[in-house]
Structure formats: structure tokens, C-alpha cells
VMD Tcl script that builds the backbone (N, CA, C; Angstrom):
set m [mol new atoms 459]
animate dup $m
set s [atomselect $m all]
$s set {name element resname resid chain x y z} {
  {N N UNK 1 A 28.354 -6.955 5.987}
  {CA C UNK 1 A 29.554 -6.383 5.433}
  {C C UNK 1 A 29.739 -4.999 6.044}
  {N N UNK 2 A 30.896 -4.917 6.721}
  {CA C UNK 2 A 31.305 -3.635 7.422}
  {C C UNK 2 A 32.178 -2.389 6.147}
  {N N UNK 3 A 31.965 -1.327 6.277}
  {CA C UNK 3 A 32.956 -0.235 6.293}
  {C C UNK 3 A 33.213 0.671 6.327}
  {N N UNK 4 A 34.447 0.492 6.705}
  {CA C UNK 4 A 35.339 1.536 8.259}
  {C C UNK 4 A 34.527 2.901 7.377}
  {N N UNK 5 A 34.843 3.072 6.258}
  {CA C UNK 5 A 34.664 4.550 5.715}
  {C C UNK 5 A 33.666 5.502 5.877}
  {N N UNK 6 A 32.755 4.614 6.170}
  {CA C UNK 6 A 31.327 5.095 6.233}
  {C C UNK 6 A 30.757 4.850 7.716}
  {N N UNK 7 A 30.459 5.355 8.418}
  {CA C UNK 7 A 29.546 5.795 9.517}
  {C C UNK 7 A 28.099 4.944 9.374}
  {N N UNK 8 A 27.865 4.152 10.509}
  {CA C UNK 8 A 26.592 3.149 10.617}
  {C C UNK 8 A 25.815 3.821 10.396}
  {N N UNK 9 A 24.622 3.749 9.671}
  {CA C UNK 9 A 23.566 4.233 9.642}
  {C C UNK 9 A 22.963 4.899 10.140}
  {N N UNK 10 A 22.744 6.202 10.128}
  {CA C UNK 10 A 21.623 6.995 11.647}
  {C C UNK 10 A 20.302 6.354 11.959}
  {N N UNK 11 A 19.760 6.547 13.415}
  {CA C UNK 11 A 18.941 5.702 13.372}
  {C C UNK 11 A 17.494 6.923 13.010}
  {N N UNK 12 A 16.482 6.382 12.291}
  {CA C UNK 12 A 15.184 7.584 12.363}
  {C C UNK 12 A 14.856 7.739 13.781}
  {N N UNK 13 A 15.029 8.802 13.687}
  {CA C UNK 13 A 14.718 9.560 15.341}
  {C C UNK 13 A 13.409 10.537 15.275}
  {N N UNK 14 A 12.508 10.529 14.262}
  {CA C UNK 14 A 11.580 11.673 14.071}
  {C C UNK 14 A 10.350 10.867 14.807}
  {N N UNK 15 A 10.293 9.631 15.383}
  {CA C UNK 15 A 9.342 9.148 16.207}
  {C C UNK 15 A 10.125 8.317 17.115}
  {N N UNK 16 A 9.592 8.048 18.390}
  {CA C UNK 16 A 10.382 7.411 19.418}
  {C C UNK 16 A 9.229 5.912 19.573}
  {N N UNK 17 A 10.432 4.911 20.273}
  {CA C UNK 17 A 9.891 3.712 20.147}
  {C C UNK 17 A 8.741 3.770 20.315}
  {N N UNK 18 A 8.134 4.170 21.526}
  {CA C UNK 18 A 6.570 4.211 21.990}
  {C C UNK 18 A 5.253 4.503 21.370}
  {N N UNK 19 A 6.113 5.561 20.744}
  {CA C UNK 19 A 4.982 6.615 19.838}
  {C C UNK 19 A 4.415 5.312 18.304}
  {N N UNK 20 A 3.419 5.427 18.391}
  {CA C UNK 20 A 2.674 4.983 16.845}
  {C C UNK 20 A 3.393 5.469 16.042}
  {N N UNK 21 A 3.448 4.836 14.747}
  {CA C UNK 21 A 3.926 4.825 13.663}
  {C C UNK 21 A 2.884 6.075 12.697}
  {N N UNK 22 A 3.360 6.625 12.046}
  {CA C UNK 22 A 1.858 7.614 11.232}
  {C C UNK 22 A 2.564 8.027 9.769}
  {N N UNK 23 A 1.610 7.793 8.918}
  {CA C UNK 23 A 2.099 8.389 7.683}
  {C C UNK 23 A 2.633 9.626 7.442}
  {N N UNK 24 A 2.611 10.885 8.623}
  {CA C UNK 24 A 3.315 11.479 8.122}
  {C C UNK 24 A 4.509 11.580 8.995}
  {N N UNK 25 A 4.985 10.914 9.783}
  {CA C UNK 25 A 6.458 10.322 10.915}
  {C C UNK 25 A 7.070 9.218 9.808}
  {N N UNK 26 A 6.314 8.607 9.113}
  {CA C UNK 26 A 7.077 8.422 7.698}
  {C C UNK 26 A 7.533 8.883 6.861}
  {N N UNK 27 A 6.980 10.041 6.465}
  {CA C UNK 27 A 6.882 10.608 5.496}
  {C C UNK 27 A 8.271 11.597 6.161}
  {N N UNK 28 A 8.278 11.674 7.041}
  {CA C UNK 28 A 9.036 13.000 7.595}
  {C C UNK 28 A 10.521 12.232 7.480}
  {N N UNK 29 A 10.202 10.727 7.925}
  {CA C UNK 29 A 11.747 10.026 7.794}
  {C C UNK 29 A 12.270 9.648 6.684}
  {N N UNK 30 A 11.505 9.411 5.681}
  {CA C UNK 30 A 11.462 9.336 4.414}
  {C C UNK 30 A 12.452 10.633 3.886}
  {N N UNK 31 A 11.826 11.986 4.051}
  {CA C UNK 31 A 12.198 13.074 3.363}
  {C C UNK 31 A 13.829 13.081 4.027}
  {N N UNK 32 A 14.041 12.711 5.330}
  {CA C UNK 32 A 15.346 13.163 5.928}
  {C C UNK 32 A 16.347 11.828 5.298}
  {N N UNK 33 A 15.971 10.847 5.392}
  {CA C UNK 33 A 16.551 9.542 4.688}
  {C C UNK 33 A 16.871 10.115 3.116}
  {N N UNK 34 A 16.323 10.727 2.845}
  {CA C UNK 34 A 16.558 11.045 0.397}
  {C C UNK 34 A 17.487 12.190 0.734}
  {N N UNK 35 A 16.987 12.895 1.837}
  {CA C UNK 35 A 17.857 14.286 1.660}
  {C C UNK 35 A 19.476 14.223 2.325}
  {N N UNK 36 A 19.682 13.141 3.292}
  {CA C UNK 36 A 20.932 12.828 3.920}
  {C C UNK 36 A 21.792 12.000 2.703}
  {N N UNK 37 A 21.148 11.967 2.011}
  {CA C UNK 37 A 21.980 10.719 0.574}
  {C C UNK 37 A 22.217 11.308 -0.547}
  {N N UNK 38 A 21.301 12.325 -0.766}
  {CA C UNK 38 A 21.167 13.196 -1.511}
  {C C UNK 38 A 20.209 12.713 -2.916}
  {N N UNK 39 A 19.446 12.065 -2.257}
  {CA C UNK 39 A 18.376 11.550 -3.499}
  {C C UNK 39 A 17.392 11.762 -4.056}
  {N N UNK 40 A 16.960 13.279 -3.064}
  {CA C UNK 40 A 15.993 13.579 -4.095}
  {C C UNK 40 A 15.965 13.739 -5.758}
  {N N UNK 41 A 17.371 13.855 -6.298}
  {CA C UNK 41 A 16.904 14.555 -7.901}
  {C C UNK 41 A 16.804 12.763 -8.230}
  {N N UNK 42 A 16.613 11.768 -7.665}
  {CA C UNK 42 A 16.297 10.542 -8.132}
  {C C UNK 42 A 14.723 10.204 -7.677}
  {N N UNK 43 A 14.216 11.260 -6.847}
  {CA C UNK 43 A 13.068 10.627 -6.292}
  {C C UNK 43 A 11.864 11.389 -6.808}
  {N N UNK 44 A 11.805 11.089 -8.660}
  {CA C UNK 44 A 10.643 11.704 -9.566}
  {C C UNK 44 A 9.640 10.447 -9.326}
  {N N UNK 45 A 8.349 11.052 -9.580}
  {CA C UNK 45 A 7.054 10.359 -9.594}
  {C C UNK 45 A 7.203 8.858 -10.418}
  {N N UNK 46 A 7.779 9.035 -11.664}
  {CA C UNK 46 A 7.729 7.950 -12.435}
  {C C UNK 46 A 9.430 7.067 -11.810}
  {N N UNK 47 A 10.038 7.536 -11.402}
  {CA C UNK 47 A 10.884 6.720 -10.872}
  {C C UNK 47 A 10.702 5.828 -9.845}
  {N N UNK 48 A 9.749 6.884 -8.904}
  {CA C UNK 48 A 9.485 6.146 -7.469}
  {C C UNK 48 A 7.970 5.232 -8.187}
  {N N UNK 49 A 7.389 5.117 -8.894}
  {CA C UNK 49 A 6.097 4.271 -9.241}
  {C C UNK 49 A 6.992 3.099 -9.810}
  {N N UNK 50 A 7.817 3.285 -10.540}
  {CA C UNK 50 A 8.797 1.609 -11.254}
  {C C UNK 50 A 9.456 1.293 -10.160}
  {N N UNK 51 A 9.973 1.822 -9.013}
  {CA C UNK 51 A 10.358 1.151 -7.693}
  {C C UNK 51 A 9.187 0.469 -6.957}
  {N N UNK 52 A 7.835 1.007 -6.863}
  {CA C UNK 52 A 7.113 0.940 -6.246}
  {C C UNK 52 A 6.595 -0.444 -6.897}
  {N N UNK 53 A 6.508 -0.486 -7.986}
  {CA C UNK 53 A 6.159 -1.678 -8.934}
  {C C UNK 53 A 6.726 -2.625 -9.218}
  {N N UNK 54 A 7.981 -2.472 -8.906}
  {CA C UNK 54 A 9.521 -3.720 -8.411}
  {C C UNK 54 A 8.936 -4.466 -7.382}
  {N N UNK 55 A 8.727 -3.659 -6.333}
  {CA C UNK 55 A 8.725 -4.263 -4.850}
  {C C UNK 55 A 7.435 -4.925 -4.928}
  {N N UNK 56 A 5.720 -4.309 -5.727}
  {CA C UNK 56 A 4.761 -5.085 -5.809}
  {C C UNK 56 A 5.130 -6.523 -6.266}
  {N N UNK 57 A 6.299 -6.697 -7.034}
  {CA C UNK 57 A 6.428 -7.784 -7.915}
  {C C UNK 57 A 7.463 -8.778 -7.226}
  {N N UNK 58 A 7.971 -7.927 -6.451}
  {CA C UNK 58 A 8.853 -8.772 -5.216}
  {C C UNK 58 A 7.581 -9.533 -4.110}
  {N N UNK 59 A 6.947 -8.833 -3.719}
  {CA C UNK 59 A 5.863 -8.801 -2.314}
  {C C UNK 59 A 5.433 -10.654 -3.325}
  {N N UNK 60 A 4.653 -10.023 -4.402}
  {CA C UNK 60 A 3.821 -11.248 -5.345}
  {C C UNK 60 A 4.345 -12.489 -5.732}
  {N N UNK 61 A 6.050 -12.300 -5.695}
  {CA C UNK 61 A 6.420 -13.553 -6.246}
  {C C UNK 61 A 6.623 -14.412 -5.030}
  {N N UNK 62 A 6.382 -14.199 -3.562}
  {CA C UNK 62 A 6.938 -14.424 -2.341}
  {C C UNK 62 A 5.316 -15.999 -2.645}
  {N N UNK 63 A 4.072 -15.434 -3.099}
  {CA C UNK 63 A 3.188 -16.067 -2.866}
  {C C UNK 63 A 2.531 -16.730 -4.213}
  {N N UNK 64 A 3.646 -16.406 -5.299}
  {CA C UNK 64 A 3.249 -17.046 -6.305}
  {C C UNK 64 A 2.767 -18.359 -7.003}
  {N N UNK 65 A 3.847 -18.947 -6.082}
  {CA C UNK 65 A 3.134 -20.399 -6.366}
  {C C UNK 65 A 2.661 -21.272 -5.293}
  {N N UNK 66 A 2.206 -20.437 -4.691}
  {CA C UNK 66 A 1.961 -20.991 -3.038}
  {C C UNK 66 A 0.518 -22.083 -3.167}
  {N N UNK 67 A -0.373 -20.985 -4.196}
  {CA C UNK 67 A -1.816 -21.940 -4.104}
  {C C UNK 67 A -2.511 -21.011 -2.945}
  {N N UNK 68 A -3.497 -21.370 -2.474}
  {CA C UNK 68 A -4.219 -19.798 -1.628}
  {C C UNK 68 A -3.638 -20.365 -0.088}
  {N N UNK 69 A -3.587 -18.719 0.267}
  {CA C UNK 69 A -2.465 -18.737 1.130}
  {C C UNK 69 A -3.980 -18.438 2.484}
  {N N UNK 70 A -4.267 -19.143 3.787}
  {CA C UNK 70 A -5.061 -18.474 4.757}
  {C C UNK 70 A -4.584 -17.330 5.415}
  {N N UNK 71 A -5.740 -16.742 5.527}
  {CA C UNK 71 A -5.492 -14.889 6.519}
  {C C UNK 71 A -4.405 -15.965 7.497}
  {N N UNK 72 A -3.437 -14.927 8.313}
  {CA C UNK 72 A -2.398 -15.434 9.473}
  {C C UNK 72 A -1.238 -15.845 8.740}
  {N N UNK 73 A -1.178 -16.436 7.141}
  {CA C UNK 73 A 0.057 -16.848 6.901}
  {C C UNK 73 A 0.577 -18.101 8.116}
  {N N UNK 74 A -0.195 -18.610 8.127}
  {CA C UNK 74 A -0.163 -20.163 9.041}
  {C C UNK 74 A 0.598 -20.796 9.031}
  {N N UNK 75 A 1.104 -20.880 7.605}
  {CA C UNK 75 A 2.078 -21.696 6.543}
  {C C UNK 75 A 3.217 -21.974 6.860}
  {N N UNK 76 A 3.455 -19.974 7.096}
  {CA C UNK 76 A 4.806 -19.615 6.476}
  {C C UNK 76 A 5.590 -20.082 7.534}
  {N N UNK 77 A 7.089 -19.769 7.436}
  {CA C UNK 77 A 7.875 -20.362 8.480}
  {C C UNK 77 A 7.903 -18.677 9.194}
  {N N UNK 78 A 8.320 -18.441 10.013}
  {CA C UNK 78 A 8.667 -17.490 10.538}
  {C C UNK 78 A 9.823 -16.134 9.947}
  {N N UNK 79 A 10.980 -17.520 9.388}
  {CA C UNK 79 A 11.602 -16.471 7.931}
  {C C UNK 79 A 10.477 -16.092 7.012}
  {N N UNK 80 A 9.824 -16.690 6.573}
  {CA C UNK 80 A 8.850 -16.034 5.440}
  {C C UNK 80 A 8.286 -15.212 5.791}
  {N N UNK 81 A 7.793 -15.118 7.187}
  {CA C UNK 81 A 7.159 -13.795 7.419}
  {C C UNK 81 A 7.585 -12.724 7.554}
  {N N UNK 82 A 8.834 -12.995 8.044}
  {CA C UNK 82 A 9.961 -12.071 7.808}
  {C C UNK 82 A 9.717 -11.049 6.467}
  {N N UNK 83 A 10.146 -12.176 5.711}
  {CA C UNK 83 A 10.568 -11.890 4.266}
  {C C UNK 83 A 9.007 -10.744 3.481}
  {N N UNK 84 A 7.908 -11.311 4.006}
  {CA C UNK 84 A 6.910 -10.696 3.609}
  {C C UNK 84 A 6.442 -9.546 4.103}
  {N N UNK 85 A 6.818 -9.471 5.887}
  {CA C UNK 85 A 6.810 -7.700 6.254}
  {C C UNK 85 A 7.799 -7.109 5.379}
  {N N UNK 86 A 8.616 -7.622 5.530}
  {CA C UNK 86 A 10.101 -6.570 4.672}
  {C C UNK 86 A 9.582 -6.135 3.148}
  {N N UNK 87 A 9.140 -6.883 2.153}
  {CA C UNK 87 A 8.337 -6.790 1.236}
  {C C UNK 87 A 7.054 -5.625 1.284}
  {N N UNK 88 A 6.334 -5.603 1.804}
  {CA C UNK 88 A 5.507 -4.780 2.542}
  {C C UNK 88 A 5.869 -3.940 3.020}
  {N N UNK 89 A 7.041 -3.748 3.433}
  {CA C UNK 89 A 7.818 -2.895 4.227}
  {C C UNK 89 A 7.950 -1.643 3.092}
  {N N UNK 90 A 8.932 -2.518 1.890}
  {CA C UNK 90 A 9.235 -1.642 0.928}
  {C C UNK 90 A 7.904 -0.713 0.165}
  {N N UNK 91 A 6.837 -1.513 -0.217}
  {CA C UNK 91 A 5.936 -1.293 -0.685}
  {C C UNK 91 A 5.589 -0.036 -0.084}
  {N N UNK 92 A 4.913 0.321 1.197}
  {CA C UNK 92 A 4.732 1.050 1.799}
  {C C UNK 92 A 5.613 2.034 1.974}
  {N N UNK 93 A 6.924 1.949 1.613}
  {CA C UNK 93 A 7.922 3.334 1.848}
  {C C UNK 93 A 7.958 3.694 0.539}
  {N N UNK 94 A 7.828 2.980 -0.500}
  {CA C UNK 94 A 7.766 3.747 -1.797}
  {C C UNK 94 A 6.652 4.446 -1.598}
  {N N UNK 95 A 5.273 4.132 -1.733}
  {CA C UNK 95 A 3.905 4.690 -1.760}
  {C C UNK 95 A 3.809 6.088 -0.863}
  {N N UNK 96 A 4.097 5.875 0.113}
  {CA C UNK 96 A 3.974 6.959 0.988}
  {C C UNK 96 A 5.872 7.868 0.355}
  {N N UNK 97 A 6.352 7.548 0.100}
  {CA C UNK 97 A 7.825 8.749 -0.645}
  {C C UNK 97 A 7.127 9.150 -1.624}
  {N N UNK 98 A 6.558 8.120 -2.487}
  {CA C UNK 98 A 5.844 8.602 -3.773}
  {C C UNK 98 A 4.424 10.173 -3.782}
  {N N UNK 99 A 3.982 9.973 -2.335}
  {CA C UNK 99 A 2.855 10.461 -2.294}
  {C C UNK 99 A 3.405 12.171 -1.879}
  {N N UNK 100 A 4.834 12.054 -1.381}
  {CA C UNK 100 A 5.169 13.482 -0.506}
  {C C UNK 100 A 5.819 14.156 -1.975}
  {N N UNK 101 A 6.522 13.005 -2.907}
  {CA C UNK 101 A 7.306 13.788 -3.800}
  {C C UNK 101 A 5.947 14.364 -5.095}
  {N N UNK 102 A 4.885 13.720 -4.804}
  {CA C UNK 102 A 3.360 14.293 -5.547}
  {C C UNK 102 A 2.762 15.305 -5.032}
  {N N UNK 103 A 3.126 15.833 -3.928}
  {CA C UNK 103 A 2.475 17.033 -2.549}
  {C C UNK 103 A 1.213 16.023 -2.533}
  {N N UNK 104 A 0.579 14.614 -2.737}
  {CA C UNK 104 A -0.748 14.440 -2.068}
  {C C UNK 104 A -0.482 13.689 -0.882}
  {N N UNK 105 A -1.839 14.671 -0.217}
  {CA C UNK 105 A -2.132 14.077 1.323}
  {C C UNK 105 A -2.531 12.612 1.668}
  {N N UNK 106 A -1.759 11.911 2.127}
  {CA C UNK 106 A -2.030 10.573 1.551}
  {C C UNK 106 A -3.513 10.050 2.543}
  {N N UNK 107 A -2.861 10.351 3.866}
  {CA C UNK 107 A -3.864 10.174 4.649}
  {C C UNK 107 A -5.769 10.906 4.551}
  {N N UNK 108 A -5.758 11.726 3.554}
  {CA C UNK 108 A -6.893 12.564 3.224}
  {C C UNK 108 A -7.230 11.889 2.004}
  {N N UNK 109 A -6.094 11.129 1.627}
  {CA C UNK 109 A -7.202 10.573 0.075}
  {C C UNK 109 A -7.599 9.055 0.554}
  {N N UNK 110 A -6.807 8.556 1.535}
  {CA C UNK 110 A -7.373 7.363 2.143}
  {C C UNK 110 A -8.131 7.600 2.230}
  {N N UNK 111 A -8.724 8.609 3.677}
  {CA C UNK 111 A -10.320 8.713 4.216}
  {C C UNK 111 A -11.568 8.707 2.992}
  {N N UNK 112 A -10.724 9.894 1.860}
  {CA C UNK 112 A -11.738 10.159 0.932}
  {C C UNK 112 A -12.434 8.764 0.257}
  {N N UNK 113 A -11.239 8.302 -0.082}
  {CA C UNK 113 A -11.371 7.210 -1.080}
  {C C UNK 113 A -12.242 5.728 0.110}
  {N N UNK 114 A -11.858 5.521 1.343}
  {CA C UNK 114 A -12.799 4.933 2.239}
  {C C UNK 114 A -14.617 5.404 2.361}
  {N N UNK 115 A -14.111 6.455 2.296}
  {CA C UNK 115 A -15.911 7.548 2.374}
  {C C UNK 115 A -16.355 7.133 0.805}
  {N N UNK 116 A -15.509 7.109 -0.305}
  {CA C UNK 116 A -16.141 6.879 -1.854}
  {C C UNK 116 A -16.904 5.382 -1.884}
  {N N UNK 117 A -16.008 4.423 -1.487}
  {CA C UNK 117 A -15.750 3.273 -1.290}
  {C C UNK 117 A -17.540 2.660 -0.263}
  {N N UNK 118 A -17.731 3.521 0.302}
  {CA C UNK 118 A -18.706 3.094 1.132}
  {C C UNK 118 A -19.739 3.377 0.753}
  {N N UNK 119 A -20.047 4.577 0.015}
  {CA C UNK 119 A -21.021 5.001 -1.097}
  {C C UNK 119 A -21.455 4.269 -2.015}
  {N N UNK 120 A -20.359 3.552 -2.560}
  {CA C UNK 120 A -20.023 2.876 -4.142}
  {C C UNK 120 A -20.671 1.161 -3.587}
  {N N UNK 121 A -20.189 0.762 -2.432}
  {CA C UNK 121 A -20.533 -0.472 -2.196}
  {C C UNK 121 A -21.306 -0.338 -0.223}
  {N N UNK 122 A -22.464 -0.160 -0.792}
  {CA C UNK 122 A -23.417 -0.268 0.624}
  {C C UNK 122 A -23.849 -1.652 1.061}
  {N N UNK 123 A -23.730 -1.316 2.331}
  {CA C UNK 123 A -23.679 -2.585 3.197}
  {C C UNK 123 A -24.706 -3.519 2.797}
  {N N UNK 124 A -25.894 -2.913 2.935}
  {CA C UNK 124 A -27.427 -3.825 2.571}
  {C C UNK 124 A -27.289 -4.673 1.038}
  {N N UNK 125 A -26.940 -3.548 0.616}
  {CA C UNK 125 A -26.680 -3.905 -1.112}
  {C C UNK 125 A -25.939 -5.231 -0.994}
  {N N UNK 126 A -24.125 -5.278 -0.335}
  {CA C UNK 126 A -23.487 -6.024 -0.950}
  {C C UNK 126 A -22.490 -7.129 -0.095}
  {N N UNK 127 A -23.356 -6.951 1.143}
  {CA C UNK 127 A -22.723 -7.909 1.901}
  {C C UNK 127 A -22.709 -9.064 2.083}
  {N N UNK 128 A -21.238 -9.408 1.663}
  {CA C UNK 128 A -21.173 -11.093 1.447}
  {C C UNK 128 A -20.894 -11.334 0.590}
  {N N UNK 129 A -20.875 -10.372 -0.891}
  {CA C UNK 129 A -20.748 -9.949 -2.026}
  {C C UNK 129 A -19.726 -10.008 -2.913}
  {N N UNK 130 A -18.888 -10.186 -3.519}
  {CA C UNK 130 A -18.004 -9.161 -4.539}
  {C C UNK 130 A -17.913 -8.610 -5.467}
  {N N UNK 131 A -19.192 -8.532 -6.302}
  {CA C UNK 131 A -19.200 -7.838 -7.546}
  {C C UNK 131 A -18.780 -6.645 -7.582}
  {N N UNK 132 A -18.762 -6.104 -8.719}
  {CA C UNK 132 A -18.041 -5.262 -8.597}
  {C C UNK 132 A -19.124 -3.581 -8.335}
  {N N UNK 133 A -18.634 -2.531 -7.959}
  {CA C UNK 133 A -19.495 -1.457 -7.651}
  {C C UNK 133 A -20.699 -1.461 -8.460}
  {N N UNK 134 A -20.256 -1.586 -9.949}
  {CA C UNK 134 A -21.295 -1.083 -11.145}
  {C C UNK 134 A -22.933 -2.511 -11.181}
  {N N UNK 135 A -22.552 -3.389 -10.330}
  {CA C UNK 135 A -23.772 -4.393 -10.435}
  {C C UNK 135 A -24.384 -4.056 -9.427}
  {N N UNK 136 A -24.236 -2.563 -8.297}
  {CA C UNK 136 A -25.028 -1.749 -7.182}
  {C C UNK 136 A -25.688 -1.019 -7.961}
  {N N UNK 137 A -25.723 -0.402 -8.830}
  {CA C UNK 137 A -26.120 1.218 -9.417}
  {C C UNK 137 A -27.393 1.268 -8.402}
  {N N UNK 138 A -28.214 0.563 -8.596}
  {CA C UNK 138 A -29.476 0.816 -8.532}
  {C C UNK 138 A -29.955 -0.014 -7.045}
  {N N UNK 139 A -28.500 -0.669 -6.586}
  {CA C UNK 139 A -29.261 -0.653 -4.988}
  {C C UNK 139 A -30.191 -2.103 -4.655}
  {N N UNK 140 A -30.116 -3.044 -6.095}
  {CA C UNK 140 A -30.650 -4.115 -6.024}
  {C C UNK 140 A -29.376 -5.231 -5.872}
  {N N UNK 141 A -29.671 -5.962 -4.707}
  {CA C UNK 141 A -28.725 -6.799 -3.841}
  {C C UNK 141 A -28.721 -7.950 -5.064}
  {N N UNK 142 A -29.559 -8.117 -6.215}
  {CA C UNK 142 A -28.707 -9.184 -7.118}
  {C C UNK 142 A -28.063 -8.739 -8.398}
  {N N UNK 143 A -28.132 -7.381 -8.366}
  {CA C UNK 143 A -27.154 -6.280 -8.952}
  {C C UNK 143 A -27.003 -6.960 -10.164}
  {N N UNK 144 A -26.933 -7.878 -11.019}
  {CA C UNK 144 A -26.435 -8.667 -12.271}
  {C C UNK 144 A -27.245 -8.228 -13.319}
  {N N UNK 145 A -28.819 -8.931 -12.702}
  {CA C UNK 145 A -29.996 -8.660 -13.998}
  {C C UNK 145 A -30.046 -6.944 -14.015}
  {N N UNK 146 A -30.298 -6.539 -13.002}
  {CA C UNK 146 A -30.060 -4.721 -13.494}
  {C C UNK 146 A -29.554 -4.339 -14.058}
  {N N UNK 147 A -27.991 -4.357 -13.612}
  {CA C UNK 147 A -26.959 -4.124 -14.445}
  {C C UNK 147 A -27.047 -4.181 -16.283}
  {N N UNK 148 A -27.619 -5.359 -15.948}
  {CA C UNK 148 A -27.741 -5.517 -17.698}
  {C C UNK 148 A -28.992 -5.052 -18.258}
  {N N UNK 149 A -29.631 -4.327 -17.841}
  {CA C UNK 149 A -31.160 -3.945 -18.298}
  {C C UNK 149 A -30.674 -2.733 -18.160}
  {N N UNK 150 A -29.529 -1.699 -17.338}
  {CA C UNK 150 A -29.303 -0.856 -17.688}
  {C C UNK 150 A -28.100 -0.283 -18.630}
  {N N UNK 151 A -27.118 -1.476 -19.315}
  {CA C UNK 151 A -25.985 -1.695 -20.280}
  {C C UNK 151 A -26.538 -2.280 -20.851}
  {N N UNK 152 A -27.561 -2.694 -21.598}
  {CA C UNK 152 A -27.218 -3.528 -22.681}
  {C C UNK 152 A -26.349 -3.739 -23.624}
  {N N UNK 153 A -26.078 -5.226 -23.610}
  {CA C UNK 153 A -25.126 -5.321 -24.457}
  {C C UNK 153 A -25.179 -4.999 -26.199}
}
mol reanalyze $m
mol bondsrecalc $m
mol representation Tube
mol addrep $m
């Protein structure tokens, strides 16, 4: 749907085709995209988290009744994959808008939270694994009986 009134879209120009994509060349197109529309006084924390939580629920219903889906999306038709970057798409532009209109560094709480993450679940401990962190405490690879000798119920 065309109209005349309005001027096509600008295109984001704050990274050029070649260049990698980076959370904060998002973040930067992000801020110029709210501020050309004039959306920041719409773009509060709890506004952008119920958008952000729309689109989780968009992304989820794409695979809802699918039954388990293999890594590659093998399945899908080529529209669906479509449909599921675009989904993803959104996801990721809320999260990262959400994170600039919070001042957090998104890319610094990744690393952090990767560095926590590796602490919390060590390789020897839990590879092959999924329990959850708290059946590691103590570093024993069948993590269950510990666990419960140190919670009792």
C-alpha cells in the first residue's frame, strides 16, 4: 500500500552493507528510527518489555504445534523461515531498544552473564547434562544425590 503523502522510508545508513551488524549499529538505528517518529515518550521500559513479550508470543506460536522442530528448520518451507527471522527479527529490536532506553550495556552483560554461566555450569561437571546449575554446587557430575543431602527436603 502506497502513500503519495508520506516519503518511503529512509533507509538505516548508520552501518553499510559490508560492515557486520553490532549491537550497538543497532542500537544507534534504533535510537534514530524512535527519534525520526517521534517515539521516544512511547519507548518506557514497561512498554517496550509488553512489546517485547508480544513478539516472544508471536516467534512461539510460529512453532506451537509443530511437535519438535530439528536444529536447520528442515521442515519449514522457505516462507516459514521467512516468517521466523522476521519474528526474531522483532524480538531482537525490542531487546536491544529496551536495553538503550534502560542505559544497560547490553553487550557487557552478555559477556558477564556468559563468564557467570560458565562458572555456574562447568564443563567436567555437566557435559551432556541439563540439570539445572543448583545439582553442580559441589562439582559432583551426578549432582542429584548431593543436591539433596545439601536441601533437604
Amino acid at each position: 500500500m502506497s502513500n503519495t503523502n508520506n516519503p518511503s522510508p529512509a533507509v538505516l545508513t548508520t552501518t553499510h552493507p559490508w560492515e557486520p551488524v553490532t549491537l550497538q549499529s543497532l542500537r544507534t538505528d534504533l535510537q534514530h528510527f524512535s527519534a525520526d517518529r517521534n517515539w521516544d515518550q512511547f519507548h518506557t521500559p514497561r512498554n517496550l518489555l509488553l512489546a517485547l513479550t508480544g513478539e516472544v508470543g508471536e516467534l512461539a506460536e510460529i512453532f506451537q504445534w509443530r511437535g519438535e522442530v530439528a536444529p536447520g528448520l528442515k521442515e519449514f518451507t522457505s516462507q516459514e523461515r521467512q516468517h521466523v527471522g522476521e519474528e526474531m527479527s522483532d524480538v531482537l529490536l525490542y531487546l536491544v531498544r529496551m536495553a538503550d532506553r534502560c542505559d544497560i550495556d547490553l553487550a557487557a552483560a552478555v559477556k558477564a552473564k556468559l563468564q557467570k554461566n560458565a562458572a555456574k555450569y562447568p564443563v567436567e561437571a555437566c557435559k551432556g547434562k541439563s540439570d539445572k546449575y543448583t545439582a553442580y554446587i559441589d562439582g559432583d557430575c551426578n549432582g542429584r544425590e548431593s543436591l539433596e543431602s545439601q536441601f533437604p527436603v
